[in-house]
N, C-alpha and C positions, 0 to 999 in steps of 0.2 A: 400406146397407139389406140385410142379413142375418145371418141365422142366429138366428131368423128375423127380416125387419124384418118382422115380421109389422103390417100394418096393421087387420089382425082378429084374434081370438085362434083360437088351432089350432083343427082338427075334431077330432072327436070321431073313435070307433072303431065308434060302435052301428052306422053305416050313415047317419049323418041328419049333414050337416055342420052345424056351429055357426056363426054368421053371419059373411060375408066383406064386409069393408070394402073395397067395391070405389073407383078412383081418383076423387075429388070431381069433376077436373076433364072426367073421362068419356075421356081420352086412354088409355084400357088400350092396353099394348103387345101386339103380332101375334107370331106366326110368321111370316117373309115366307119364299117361298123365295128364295134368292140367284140372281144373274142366272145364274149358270153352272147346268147342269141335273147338272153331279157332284157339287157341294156341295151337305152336306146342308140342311136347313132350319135356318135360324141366327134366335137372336133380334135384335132391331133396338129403339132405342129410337125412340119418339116424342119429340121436342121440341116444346116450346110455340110457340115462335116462328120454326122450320120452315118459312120456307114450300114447297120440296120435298115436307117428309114432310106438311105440309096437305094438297098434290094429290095424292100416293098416298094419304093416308086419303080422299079425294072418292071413291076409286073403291072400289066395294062390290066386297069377296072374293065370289069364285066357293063359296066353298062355306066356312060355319064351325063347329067345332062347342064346345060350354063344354070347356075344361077338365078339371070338375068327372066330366065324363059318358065322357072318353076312356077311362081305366082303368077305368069302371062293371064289376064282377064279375070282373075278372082281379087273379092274382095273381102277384108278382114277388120271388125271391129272392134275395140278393145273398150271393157269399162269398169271402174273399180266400184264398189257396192260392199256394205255395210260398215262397222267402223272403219276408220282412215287406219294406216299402220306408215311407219316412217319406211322406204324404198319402192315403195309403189309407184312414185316416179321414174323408178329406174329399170321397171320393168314395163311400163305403159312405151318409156325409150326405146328400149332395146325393140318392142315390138312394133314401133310404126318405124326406124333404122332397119330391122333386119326386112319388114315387110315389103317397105319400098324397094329394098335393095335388091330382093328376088323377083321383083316387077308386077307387083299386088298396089293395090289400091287401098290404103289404109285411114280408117274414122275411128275419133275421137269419138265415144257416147257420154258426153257431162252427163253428171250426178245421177250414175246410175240405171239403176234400171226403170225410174222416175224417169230417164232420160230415154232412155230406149219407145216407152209409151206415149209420152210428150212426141218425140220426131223433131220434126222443123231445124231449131237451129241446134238442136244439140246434139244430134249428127254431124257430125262435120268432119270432112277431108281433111287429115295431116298432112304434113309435109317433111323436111327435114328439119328445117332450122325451126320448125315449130316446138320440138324438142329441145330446145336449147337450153343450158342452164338448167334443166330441170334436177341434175342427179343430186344436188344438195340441197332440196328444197323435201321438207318434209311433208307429212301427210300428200292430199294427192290433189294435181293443178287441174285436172279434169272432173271434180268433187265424187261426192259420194252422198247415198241419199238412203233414207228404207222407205222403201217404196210397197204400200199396202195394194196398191191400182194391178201391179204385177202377179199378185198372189190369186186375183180372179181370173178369170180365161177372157173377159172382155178385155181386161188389161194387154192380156197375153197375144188377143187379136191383133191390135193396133201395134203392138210392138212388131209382128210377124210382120204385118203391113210395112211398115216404117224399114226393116231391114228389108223384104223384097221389091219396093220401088228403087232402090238402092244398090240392085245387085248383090248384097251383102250375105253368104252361107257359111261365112267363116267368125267364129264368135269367140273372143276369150276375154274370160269372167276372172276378177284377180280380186280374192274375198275370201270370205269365212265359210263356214261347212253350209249355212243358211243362204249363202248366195250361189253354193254353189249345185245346192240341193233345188232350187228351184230355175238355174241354166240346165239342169238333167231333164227338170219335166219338161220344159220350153219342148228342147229337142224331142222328148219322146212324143208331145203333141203335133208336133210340125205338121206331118202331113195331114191331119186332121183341120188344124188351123187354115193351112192353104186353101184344103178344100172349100170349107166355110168363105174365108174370104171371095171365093175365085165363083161361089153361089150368090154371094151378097153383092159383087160385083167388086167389090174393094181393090183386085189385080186381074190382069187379061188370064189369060192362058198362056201363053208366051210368057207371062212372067213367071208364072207357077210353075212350069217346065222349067225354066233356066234358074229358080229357086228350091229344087226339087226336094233335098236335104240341107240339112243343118249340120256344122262339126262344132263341136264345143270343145274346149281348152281351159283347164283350169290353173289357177295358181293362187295358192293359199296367203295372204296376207292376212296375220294376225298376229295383237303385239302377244297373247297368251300361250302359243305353240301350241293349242288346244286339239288337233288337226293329227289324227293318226294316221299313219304310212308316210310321214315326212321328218326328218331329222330335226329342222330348225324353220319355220315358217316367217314369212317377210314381214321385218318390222319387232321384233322379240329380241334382237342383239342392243338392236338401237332401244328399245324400252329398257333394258337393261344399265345401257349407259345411262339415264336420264335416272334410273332410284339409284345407282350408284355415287350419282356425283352428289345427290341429294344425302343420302347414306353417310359420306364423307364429310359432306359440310356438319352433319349434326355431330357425328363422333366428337366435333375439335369443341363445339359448345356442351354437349354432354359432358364432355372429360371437366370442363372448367367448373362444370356444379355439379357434377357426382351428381349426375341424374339417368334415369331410367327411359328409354324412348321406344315408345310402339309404333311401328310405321305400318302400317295399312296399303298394299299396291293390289293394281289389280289382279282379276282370275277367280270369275263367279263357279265355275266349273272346272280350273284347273289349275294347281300349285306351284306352276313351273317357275315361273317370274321369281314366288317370293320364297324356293326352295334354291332354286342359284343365287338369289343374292342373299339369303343366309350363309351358303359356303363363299361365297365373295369377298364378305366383311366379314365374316366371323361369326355370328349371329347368337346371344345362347338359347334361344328358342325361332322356330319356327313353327306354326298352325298353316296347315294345308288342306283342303276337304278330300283327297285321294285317300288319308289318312289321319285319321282324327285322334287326339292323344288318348290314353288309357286315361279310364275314372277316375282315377286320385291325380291328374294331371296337374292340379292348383299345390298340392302342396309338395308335388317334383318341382314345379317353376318355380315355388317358392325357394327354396333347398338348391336349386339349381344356382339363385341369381345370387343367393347368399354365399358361396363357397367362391364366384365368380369374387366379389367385393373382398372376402378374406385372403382372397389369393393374390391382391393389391392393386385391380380392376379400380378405376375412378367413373364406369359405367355400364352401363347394361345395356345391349340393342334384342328388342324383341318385334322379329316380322312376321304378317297376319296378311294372310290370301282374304281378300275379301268374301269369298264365298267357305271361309273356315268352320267346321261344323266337330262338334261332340259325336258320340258313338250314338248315340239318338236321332242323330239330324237336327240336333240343336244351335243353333248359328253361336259362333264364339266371334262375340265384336271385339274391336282394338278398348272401347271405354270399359265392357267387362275385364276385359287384360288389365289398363290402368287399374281402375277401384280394386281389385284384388291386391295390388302389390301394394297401394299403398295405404290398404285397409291392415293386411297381411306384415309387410316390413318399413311400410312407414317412409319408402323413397318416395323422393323428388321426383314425380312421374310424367310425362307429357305425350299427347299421341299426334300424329300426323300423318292426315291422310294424303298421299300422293296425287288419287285421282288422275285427271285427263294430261297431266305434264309429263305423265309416261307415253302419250300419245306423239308428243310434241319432239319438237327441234329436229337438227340435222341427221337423218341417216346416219349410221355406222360403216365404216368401210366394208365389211362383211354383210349389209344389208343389201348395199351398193352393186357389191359384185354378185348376191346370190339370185338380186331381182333383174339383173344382165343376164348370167347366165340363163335362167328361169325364162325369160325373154325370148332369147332366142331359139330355145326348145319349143315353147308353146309355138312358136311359128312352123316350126320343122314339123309337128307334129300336128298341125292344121294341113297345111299345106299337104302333108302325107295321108290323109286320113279318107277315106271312104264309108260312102253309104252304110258299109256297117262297121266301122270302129265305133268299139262303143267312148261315150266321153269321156275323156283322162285327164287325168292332173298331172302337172308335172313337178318332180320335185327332187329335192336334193338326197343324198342316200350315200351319204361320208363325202367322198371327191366325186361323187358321179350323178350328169343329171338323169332323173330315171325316170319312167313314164306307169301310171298307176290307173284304175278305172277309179272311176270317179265313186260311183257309189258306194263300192266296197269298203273308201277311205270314211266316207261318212259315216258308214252303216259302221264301223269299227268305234267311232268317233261316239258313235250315241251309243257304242252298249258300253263305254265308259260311263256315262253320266246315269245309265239304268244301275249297273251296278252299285254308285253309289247312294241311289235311292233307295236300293234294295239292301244297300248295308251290307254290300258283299266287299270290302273296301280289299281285302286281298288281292280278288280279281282285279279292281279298278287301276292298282299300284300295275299291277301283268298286263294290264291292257294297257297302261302307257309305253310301255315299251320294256326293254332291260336299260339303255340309256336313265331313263325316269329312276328303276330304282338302284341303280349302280349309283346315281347321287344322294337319292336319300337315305342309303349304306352308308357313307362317306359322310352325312350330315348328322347318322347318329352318332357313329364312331367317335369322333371330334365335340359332341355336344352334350352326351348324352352317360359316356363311358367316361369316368375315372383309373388314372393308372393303378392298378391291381398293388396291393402291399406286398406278397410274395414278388421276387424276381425272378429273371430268368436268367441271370449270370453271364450273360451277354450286352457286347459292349459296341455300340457304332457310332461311328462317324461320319459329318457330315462337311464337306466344302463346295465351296463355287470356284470355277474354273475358266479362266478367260475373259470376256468382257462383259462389263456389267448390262441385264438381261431383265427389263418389269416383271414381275412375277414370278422372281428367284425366291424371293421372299416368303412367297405365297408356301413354295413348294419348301421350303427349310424349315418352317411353321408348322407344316401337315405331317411333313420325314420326322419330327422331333415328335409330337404330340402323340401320333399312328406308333411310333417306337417308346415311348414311356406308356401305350396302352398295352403293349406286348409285355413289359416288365422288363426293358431293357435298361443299357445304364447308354444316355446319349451325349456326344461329344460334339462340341463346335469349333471345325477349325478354323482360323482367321488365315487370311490371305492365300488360298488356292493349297497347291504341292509344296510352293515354298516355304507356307505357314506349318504343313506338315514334317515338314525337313528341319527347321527351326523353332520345334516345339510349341508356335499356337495355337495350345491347344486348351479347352476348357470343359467341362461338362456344363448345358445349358438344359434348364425347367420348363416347365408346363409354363410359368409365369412369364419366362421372360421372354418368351417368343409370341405372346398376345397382341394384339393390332397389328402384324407385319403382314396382314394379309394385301392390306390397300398401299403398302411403302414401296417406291420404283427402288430402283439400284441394289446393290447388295451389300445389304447388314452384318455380314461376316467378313467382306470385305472379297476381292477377286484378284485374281494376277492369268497371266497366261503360262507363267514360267510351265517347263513340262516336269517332269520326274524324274526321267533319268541320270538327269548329273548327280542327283541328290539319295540317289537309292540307299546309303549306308544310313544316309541319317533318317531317310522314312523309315528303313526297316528296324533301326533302333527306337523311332517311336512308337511305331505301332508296337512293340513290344513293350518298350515301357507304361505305354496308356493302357496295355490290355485290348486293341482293338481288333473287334472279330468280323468286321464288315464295313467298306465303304461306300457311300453314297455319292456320286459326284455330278452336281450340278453346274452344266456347262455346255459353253460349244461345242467349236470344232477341235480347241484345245483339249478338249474334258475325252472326247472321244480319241484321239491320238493319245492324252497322255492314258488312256486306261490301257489301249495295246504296246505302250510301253511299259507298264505296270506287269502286264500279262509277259512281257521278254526279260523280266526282271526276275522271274518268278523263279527259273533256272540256277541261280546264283542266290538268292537270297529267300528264303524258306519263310520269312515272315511277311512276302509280300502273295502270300498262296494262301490270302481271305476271298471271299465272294466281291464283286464290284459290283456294282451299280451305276450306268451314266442315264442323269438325266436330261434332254438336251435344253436349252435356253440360251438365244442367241436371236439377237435382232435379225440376223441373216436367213435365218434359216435353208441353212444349210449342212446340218447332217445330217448325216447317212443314217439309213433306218426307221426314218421319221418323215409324215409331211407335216409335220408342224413342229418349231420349238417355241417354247413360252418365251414370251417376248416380243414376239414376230407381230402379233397383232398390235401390241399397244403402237410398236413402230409403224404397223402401217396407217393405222387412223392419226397419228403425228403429221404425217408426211400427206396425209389426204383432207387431214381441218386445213393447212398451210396453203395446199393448192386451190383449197376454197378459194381461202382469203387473195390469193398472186391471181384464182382467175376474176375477183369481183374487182381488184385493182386494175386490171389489164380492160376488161371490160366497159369502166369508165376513165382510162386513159381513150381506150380505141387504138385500132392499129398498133398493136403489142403482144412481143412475141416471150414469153418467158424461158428460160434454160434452166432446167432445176436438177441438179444430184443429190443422187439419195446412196445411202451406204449400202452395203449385202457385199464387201471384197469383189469376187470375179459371180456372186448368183445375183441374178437378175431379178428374185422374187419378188422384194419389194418394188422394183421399177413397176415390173408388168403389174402388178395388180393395187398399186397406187395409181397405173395407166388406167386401170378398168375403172376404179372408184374413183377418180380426179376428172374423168372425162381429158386426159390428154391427146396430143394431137400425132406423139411419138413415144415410142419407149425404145431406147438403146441399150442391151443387155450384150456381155459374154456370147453365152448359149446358142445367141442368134446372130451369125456372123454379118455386117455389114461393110458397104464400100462407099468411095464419093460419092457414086451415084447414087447411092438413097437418100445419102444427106442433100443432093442437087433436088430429086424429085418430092421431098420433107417442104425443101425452099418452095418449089413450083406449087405444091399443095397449098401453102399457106398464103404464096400470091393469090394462088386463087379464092382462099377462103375470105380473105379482103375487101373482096369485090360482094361478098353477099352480106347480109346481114349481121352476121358473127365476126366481126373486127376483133378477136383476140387469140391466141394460139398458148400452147402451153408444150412442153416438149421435155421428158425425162430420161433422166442419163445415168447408169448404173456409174458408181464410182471407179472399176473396172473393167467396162465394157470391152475398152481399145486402148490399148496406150498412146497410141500416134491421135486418134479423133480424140481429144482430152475436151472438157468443159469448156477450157478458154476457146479451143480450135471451133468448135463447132458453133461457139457463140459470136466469134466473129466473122466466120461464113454466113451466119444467118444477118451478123450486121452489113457485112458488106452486101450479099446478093439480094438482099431487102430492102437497100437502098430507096428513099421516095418510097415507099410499100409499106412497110411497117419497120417499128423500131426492137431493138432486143435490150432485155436483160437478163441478168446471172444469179442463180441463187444456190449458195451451197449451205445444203440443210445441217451437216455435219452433226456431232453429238447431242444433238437437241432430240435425236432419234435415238436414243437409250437413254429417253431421263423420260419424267414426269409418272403419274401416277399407273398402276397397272389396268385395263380394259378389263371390265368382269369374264370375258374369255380366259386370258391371262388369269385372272386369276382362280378360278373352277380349273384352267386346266392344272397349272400349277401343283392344286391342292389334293385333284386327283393321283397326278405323278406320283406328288410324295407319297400318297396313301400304297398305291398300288406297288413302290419302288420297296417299300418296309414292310410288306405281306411277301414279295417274293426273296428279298435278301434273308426274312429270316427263319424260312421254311429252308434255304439254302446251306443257311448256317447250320440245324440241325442236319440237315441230308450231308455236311461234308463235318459232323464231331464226331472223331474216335478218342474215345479214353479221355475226354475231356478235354481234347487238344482237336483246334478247326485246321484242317488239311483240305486246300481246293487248287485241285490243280488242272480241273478239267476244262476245256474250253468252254463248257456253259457257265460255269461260275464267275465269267466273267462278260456281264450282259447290258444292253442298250436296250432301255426302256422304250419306245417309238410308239407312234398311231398310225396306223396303214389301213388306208378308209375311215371303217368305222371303228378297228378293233385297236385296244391297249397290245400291244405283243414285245416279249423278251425275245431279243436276238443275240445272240456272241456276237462280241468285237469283231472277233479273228474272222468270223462268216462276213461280215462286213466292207472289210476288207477289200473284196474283190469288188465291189458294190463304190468304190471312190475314188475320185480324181483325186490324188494326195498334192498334186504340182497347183491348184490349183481353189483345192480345197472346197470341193461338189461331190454332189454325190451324182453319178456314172446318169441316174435317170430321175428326172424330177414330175413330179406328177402336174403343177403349174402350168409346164410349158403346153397341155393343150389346152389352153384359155385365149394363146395370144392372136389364132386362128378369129376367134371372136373380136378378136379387137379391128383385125384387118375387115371381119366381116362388113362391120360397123365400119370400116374405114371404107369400103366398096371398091376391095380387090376385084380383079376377074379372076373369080375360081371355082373349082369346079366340084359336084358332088359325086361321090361313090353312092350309086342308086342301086347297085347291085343286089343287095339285101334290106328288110325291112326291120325296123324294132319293132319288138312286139312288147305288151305289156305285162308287166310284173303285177303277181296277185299280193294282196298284202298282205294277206295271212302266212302264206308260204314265205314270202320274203322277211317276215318279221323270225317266222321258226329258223332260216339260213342266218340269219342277220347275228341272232342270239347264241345260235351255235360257235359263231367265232369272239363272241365278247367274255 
């Protein structure tokens, strides 16, 4: 449901809104505030069949107001400034959509803050449809400029001028730490500025009064994640995509001449980029300037790249942050890399610099949705804001959007880049965060460590479980590798429990799980079958293999068969080793987890597609598309293929519906017809409804569209578990496994007596998961209570308050819990709470 799912057709611009199709079943979604009083005010959805969210709606808000009435006579300008980053038009969207929606007056400032000085036409009123098509369009449609005119106070006048002829108090800056360091001083000049103008005559009086302050609203777009107090900054998934696919193409010409390739991506000041796509594709060196390698660094790489080739390697990839420096501050270029290797060993070397095409192309799904959400915050948090909030950022902070002061982020941001002038690179690695070095732990591990010649006399195993999942791969690469750096002996089983039941089983090397980091599907092969028919014959192999710990990468099958494993244990003594479930499953949907590997690559699948069905429909005209996407009875990929596809419906499970939505879907789309946007798009979980099936609602829409517009059907089917892994998928993968092989076999010691592993307790048998921001092990058996088994959900899905958002954008009539305010998270403090749980 957006972009817009509009259930009414837009408002108008006179002042008088055009009529809002508010929800049939009167269930409008709230603003709740969240229990914690630092987080901001988040939306939440209502479920129909809730009982929970039935007795929070029994209780009448303290105080509510329309909507419609919150932005009543304020106005709001939005403008992007410094480099471009790919989802910026998906938050420039969200914010002239949600703006208008609350009944603000919303401007466009082309390129910048160039623009804001300029005036004239590059101010300019939004509208709705003026957003149109924007969310796959990269870089940004309203430009971006560096503007030197701004950095003076004459600049600064004319810009104040230009926003108070305007009515204009409400300001958000969607840029880097330099755009948004100087929207700080804007505002702290303001009234200084009015004054002057309001002596020089430049604005009445009356205008100075009814321009009295300034709110500013930040939001970080940068492709580097350079930007401290934020998880992931807009435009950094999508740069990611663009060195990875680059990344990929050279692998397959490397392999063919046994050649060596240095790739050069951006990150003058910060390693991020080329420190996740070393762990992405494997990488056997990475230079980062957080951390510059130790003195004798040339003849480690040397040593390094040689054991790679001996070990039956047909290449070498080595990645280089451009701003890479020695222990000196000496800049380490990609050509010093070349000439060294092939001064040194004498390979076929080549370098390629990536440059501005990390810039480029289409947004990432995860860009899409974060610069939506990010959107519709920065307006809540304008609109909410007073003479003295001070300016804020808003930003992401694991699943939650959270609201930060502006300068603190900055001011955090530059004692990074002082420490690394000062060669305190410790610091610098602690200042980016514990995320930052939680991967470049994981990037030495895998790069840097050889497995130990002494063993540890232990033995694990590793399979996949259920259906095949991008980024299985990833993580059966990092469990083997992470577990022969332990000293372990490691085993691969082929095809799931069944393969276990029927003996395949083999011990697999360091070598031969090389490149699987970038391969979709699964290498070992997957089944769904579960365990317990077969429990004589697993417990006679794991006996005769020796094995003292399993790994089980998988769904929802991985997670049910490990609690049958755990009822097995009763009866059969050699199924009482440590588990391990790691989740992977295009659906994502188990329990314990807001994320399984695989879930991304499926949804950027299902979101390039919708591209392509809406730029068809768009030069058909008058065209309605029908598209199902997989997830069984969870709706995750509908909704947030909804949010990043700019759909006009999303049909899930979770959110019960009747004819009448599907009647008032029709009505929307009549109306959308008649505007400028002649094309519709409309997604349908694969088990939403039994009775409303693909065909039914495809031919409702044909029949009651009649003369109106035409429909077609598309069933996405397994084209959504195939194709290569999204460098998410695959970092997260790699982390999994690392993290899944440090906890089994610290377990495996905690449960050896006399040499013989006894685990019989409910924790030894555990679900890897991410909840927020934190890795956390939970027991099966706790879990449990936590899932829909008939249906195969988990009981509560962190998603489902997103879809609030969509209706926003869609301009439900609904209403806000005004009762309390969010207040602002300091970032220092949130970074010590943040670290504490990772």
């Amino acid at each position: 449901m957006v972009d817009p799912i509009t259930k009414g057709p837009p408002r108008g611009r006179s002042g008088t809104a055009d009529p809002v199709i508010a929800d049939p079943r009167g269930r409008s979604p709230r603003l709740i505030p969240a229990a914690d009083p630092l987080q901001p005010l988040r939306l939440q959805p209502i479920p129909a069949a809730d009982p929970v969210t039935a007795k929070k709606m029994a209780q009448p808000p303290k105080a509510c107001v329309h909507t419609e009435n919150l932005g009543a006579g304020k106005a709001i300008a939005v403008l992007t400034s410094g480099g471009d980053a790919q989802g910026m038009n998906a938050a420039v969207r969200a914010v002239v959509r949600v703006g208008i929606y609350t009944g603000a007056k919303v401007y466009f400032v082309h390129e910048g803050y160039q623009g804001l000085v300029d005036g004239g036409d590059n101010i300019k009123e939004a509208t709705w449809e003026s957003v149109s098509m924007m969310l796959q369009l990269g870089g940004t449609v309203i430009g971006s400029a560096r503007c030197q005119d701004f950095r003076t106070r004459e600049g600064r006048l004319k810009a104040a001028r230009n926003l108070v002829k305007r009515s204009i108090t409400n300001l958000c800056v969607i840029g880097g730490d330099g755009s948004l360091t100087g929207a700080d001083t804007f505002r702290a000049e303001w009234s200084s500025l009015l004054a002057e103008l309001l002596k020089t005559g430049g604005i009445t009086a009356e205008e100075a009064k009814k321009s009295s302050y300034l709110n500013i609203v930040g939001m970080v777009g940068s492709i580097d994640n350079d930007f401290c107090g934020t998880d992931m900054t807009i435009g950094t998934d999508s740069a990611l995509h663009r060195i990875m696919e680059i990344v990929d193409a050279i692998t397959t010409t490397a392999q063919s001449h046994q050649r060596t390739f240095v790739l050069e991506v951006m990150g003058r000041h910060c390693g991020y980029l080329a420190l996740i796509t070393s762990l992405a594709c494997g990488a056997d060196w990475v230079f980062i300037p957080e951390s510059p390698p130790e003195d004798d660094w040339e003849d480690h790489l040397c040593r390094r790249l040689t054991e790679t080739r001996l070990g039956g390697s047909r290449l070498n990839i080595i990645i280089v942050a451009e701003g890479a420096i020695d222990k000196q501050g000496k800049p380490i270029t990609s050509d010093d890399i070349k000439n060294l290797v092939v001064k040194r060993l004498g390979y076929d070397t080549r370098v390629t610099i990536l440059g501005h095409v990390q810039r480029g192309g289409t947004p990432s799904a995860f860009d899409r949705v974060l610069g939506s959400r990010m959107g519709v915050e920065a307006v809540m948090a304008l609109l909410e804001a007073t003479p003295e909030t001070p300016a804020c950022v808003v930003s992401l902070s694991g699943n939650q959007a959270v609201r930060l002061p502006l300068m603190e982020c900055v001011q955090v941001t530059k004692d990074v880049t002082t420490a690394m002038n000062e060669k305190r690179f410790d610091d610098a690695l602690k200042l980016r965060g514990r995320s930052f070095q939680n991967n470049w732990n994981v990037y030495k591990l895998l790069a840097h460590i050889r497995p130990p010649s002494t063993k540890s006399g232990y033995t694990l195993a590793v399979l996949n479980v259920g259906a095949p999942a991008a980024g299985m791969n990833a993580a059966v690469r990092s469990t083997v590798r992470i577990g022969l750096i332990h000293g372990h002996r490691m085993l691969a089983v082929h095809d799931g429990f069944e393969g276990l039941a029927f003996g395949k089983v083999e011990e697999i090397s360091w070598e031969r799980v090389g490149g699987w980091t970038g391969l979709g599907g699964s290498k070992l092969g997957t089944k769904r079958t579960l365990p317990k028919k077969y429990f004589e014959e697993i417990s006679a192999n794991i006996s005769s293999f020796g094995i003292h710990g399993l790994i089980i990468i998988g769904g929802f099958e991985a997670f049910t068969g490990s609690l049958e494993m755990m009822e097995g244990r009763a009866k059969f003594e050699e199924l009482c080793i440590p588990l391990c479930v790691i989740p992977a499953t295009v659906s994502n949907n188990v329990p314990g987890s807001d994320f399984s590997i695989g879930a991304d690559t499926a949804l950027n699948t299902i979101t390039t597609t919708c591209d392509r069905i809406k730029q068809s429909a768009a030069g058909t005209k008058r065209r309605v598309f029908i598209i199902e996407t997989m997830g069984g009875y969870c709706g995750y990929l509908a909704t947030l293929a909804g949010l990043a596809g700019g759909a006009d419906a999303a049909y899930i499970y979770e959110e019960h519906f009747n004819i009448r939505d599907l009647q008032i879907n029709v009505e929307h789309l009549t109306e959308k017809m008649k505007t400028t946007v002649k094309r519709g798009l409309v997604l349908r979980n694969e088990r939403c409804n039994e009775n409303y099936t693909t065909d039914f609602i495809y031919n409702l829409y044909s029949e009651e569209g009649k003369g109106i517009f035409d429909c077609r059907k598309n069933v996405l089917g397994h084209m959504q578990q195939g194709g290569t892994p999204t460098p998410f998928d695959r970092n997260f993968g790699t982390k999994m496994g690392a993290k899944a092989v440090a906890w089994i076999t610290g377990k495996i010691k905690e449960c050896s007596r006399h040499g013989r592993i006894f685990a019989n307790t409910a924790d030894s048998a555990c679900l890897l998961g991410m909840r927020k921001r934190s890795l956390v092990f939970q027991p099966v058996t706790e879990l449990k209570e936590q899932t829909d088994f008939e249906h195969r959900l988990p009981k509560e899905q962190w998603w489902l308050k997103l879809r609030p958002i969509l209706k926003i954008l869609a301009k439900y009539n609904i209403e806000l819990d005004t009762s309390e305010k969010a207040h602002l998270e300091h970032v220092r403090q949130k970074r010590i709470s943040l670290e504490s749980n990772i």
